[in-house]
N, C-alpha and C positions, 0 to 999 in steps of 0.2 A: 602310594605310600604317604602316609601324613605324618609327621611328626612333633613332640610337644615341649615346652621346656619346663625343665625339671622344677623350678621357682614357681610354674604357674599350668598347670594341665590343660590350662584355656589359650593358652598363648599357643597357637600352631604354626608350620609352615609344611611346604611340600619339601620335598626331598633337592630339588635345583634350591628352593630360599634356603634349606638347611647347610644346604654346602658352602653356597657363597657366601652365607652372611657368616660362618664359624658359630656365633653365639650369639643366640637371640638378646635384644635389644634389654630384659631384663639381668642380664649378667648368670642365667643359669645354663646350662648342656642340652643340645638335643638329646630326644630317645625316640625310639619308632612307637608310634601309638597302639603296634599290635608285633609282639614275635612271632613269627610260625610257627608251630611244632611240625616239623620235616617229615614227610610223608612215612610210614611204618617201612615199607618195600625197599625206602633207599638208605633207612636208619640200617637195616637188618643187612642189609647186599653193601656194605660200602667199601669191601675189599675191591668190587666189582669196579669203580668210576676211579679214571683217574684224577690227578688232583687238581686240573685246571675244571671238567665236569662237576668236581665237589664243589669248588665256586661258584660257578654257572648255576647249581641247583639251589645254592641258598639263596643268592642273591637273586635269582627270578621269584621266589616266597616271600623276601626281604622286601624286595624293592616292587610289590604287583604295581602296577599302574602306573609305576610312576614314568620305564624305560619301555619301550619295545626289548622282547626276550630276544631277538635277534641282536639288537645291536647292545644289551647285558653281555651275549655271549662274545660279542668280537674285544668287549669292554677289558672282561676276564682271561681271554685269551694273549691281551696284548703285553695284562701286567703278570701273570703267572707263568714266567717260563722258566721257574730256576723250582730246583725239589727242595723239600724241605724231610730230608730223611732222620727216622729215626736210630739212633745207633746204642750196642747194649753195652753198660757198664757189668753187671751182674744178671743176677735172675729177676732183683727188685730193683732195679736203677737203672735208668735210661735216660737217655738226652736227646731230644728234638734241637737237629741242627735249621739255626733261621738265620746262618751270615753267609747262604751262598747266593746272594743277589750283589747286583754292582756297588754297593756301598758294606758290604760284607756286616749286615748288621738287620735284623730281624723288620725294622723300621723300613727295608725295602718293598715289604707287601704293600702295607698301605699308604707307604708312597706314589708307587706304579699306580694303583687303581686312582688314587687319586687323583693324581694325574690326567689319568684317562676320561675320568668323571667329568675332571673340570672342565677338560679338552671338549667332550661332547656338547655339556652343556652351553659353553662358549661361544661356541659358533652361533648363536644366536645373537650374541651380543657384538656393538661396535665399539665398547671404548674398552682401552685395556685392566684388567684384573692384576690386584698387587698381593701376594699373598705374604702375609705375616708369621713368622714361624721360631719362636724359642727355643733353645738345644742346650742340655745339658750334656751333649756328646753326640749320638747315633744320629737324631730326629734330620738335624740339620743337615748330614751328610748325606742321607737318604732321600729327603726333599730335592736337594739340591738335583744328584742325579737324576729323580725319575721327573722333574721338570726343567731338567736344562734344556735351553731353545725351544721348547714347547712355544709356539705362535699364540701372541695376546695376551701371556702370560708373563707379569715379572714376581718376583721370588726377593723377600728380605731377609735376613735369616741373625737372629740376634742369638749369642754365644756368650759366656762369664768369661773375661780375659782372666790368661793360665788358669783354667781350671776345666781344660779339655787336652786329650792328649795330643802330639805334636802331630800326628798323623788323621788324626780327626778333624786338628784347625787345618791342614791341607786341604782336606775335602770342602770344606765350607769356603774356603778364602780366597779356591784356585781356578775354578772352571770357568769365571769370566761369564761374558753373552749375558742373560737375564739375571742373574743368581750375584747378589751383591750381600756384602758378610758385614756389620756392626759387630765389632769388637767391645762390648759393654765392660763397663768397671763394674762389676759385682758381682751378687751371685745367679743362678741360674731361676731362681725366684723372682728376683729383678728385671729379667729379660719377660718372666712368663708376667709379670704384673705390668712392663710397658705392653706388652700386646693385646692383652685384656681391658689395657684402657683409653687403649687407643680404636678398639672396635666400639666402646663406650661412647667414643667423644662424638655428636652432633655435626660437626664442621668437618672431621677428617672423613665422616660418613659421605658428607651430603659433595665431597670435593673428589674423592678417591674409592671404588673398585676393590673393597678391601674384603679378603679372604684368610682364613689359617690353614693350616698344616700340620701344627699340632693335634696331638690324640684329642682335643677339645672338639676338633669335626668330627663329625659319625662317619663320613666318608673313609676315615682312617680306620675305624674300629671294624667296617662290615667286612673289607678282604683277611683283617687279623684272626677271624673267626675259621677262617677258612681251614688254617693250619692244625686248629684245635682234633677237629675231622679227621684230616689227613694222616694225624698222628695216632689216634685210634684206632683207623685203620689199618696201619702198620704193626698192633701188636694186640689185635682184637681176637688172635685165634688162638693167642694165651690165656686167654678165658680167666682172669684175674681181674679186680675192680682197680681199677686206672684213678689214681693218682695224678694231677698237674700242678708242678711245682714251678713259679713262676716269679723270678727276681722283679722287684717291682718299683717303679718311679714316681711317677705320674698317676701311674693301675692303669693304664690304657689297654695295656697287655692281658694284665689278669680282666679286667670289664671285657673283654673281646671272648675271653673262655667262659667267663657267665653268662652271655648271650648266648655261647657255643648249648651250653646247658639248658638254656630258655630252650632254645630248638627243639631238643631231644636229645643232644650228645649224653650217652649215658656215664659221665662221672662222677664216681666216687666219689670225691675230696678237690676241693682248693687248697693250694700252699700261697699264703701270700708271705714273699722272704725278702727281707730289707736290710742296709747295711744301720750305721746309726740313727740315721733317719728314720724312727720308728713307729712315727704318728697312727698308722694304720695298724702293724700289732698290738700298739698300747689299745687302742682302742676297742678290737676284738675280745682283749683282755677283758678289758675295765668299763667298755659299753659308755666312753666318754670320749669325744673327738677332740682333743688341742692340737691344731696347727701351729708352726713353731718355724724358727728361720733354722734355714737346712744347713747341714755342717758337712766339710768336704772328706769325703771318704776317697781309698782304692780303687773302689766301684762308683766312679763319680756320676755316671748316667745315671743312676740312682739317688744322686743326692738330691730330692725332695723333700719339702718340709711341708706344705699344704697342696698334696697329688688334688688335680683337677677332679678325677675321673673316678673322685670319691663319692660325687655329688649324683652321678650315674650306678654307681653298686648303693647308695641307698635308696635312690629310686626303685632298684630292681629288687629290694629285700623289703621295704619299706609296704610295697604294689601288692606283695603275698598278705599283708595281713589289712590290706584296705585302709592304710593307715596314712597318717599327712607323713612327706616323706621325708622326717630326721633322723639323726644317726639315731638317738634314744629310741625310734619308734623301730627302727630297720636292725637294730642287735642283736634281739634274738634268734632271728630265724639268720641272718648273715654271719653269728656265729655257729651254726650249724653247719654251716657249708664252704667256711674257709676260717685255716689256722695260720695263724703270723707267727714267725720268728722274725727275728731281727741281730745283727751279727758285727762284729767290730771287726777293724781292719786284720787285725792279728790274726784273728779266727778263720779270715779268708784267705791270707796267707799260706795259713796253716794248713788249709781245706787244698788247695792250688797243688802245693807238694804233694797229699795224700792223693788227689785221682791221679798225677801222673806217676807217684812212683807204686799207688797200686795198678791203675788200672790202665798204665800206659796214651792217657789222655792229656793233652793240654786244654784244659779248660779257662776261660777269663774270668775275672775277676765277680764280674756279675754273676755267670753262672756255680762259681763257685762259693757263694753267699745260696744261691737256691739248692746246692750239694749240701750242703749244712743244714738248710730248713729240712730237707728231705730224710737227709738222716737223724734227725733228730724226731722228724713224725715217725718215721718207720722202728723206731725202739718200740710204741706202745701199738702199731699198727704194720705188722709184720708180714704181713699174708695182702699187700695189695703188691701192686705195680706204678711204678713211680716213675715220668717223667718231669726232665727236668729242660727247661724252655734255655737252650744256650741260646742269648739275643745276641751275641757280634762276636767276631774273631776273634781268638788271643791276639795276634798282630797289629789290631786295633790301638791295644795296646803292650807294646812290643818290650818299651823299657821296662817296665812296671813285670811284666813275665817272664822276660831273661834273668832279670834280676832274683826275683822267688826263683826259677827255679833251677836256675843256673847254667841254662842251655840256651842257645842261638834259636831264634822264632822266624820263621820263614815267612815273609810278606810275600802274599800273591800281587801276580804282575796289576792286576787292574789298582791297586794300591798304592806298589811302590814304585809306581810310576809318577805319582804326584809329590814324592820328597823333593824332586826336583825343579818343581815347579815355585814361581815367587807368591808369595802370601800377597793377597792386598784385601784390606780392611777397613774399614772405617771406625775412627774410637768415637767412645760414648758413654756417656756419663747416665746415669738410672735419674736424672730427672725429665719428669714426662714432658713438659711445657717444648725441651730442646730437640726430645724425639719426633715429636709433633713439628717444630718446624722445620726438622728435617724431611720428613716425609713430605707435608705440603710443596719444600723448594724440588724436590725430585721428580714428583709424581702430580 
């Protein structure tokens, strides 16, 4: 498996440089130099595999050469053990659950595997790996868990102070061993531009072991793909064109269902659903990209104002018409195959009340901004099937749910087991010079 980065076709790495370095040295995204299109027998039978084999098969096409298929499959087996079921709202409306992993939040797939990735490739190496990781909410809790105590590995994990839920900064602040939390004063833009430039910098390169976590690694994106599958297969004998409506940040999530498509996955439509932060609808729109400082929404995972993993969906729209890969060149055809909305707080408020008191669901805040895109596609587009991507628990965020909807939100034990636990954190201020010496005094 060789891969290239998006800024320069020429610039490659293997898939071990891909992981650990995050992002190649010019500041753009790995992509893989070749998708597979998944054999016709396993496209056609996929009620048949279950869903740790549905990962096993992509990632042995994904990844040839670059793993032994034996040790892919112990890869996949170690991070896939939680389902990821789909459950029906109506005849047109569904929701793919991704918050039953130990951090109760979607971001636990491609955590695990990453992890495991890293773990493999490691053992090669003598000095230790520090991996860098931004969070606007889920990323960081995710990370966290599926590399706590991992041998050879340490974990930094920067976070916007208040502007993550109080059960979210638990996760990040509390498990101690490798996994150490920076408290940054800003916003969640600030934490992803110190890590971004700090893979940049020369001297933290040539001194430190540095890795990401973030959806900026492909390592995140290849297990996220996996679910795409899974959920197709759950509602492929309804013989309807499948809809995927997918609350978006970063678009790490939605990039992982395009790839899904690269394959062979046979869908219909993209939903890309945003709360005000709406850089990525406007653009669908009006075929013009402005990045912008992200403003704090409800659905705060979401608050992105210049999503990384933009530069990766115009790669893969840009590649269909041979063209040099900018938004202007990738428009047309990337409007073809995915429709943005974008949603204010009220709206999702408003959306929260309506699945639970129709449909007897407690939905969060995230998924309930992609319940709106959804039903707002299906007015003009009636006769598909529509899932919709719940990325984290309501419990995730608890106060912000009781409060809408005026009922007690039950936290599961693996959760609210960390209310009790003491926060500890490190503050930090968004200029780069202090993050940098921080880093070098630690590590």
């Amino acid at each position: 498996m060789q891969l290239y980065s998006t800024k320069n076709k020429a610039n490659k790495a293997s898939l071990k440089e891909a992981v650990f370095k995050g992002l190649p040295e010019d500041n753009g995204l790995y992509m893989p130099e070749r998708i597979p299109v998944l054999p016709t027998d396993f496209l056609d039978n996929l009620e048949q595999y279950s869903f740790q084999e549905i990962g096993y098969t992509i990632s042995k096409h994904l990844m040839a050469g670059a793993i032994p298929d034996e040790d892919i499959k112990t890869i996949v087996e170690k991070a896939i053990v939680f389902p990821a079921p789909v459950v029906r709202l109506d005849d047109e409306k569904y929701i793919l659950e991704l918050f039953h992993g130990p951090s109760l939040a979607f971001k636990d797939f491609g955590a695990r595997f990453m992890a495991q990735l890293m773990s493999y490739f490691n053992q090669e190496e003598d000095t230790e790996l520090v991996i860098l990781v931004a969070t606007s909410g889920d990323t960081g809790g995710a990370v966290a868990a599926g590399f706590l105590q991992t041998p050879g590995i340490q974990v930094v994990i920067l976070y916007p102070s208040g502007k993550v839920s109080p059960l979210q900064e638990k996760q990040l602040t509390t498990l101690g061993h490798n996994i150490t939390a920076l408290e940054v004063n800003g916003t969640f833009d600030d934490c992803q531009a110190l890590v971004k430039q700090a893979f940049l910098d020369p001297e933290l390169r040539s001194n430190i072991r540095l890795s990401s976590a973030n959806s900026i690694n492909i390592s995140r994106l290849i297990p996220q793909s996996f679910y795409y599958f899974e959920a197709y297969k759950q509602v492929k004998k309804l013989g309807k064109d499948v809809v995927f409506c997918v609350p978006s940040g970063n678009f790490g999530n939605l990039t992982a269902g395009l790839m899904a498509a690269k394959m062979g996955l046979p869908v219909h439509h993209f939903i890309a659903a945003t709360n005000r932060n709406d850089v990525v609808p406007s653009y669908l729109e009006e075929g013009k990209y402005h990045p912008k400082p992200s403003v704090r929404t409800l659905s705060n995972a979401m608050d992105v104002g210049n999503p990384s993993n933009f530069a990766r969906m115009v790669d893969l729209y840009a590649a269909i018409e041979k063209a040099a890969s900018t938004p202007e060149s990738a428009w047309p055809t990337m409007k073809e195959a995915i429709t943005g909305y974008a949603f204010d707080d009220q709206a999702t408020r408003q959306a929260m009340k309506e699945v639970y008191e129709k449909y007897n669901y407690v939905i969060d805040p995230h998924g309930a901004v992609g319940y709106l895109a959804l039903k707002t596609y299906q007015k003009e587009h009636s006769n598909t099937l529509g899932i919709i991507l719940e990325t984290a628990h309501s419990s995730k965020f608890k106060e912000d749910v009781e409060a809408i909807l005026d009922r007690e939100i039950e936290v599961p034990e693996r959760l609210s087991v960390l209310s009790e636990r003491q926060k500890v954190a490190t503050n930090m201020d968004t200029n780069f010079d202090d993050f940098k010496k921080w880093l070098l005094k630690h590590f």
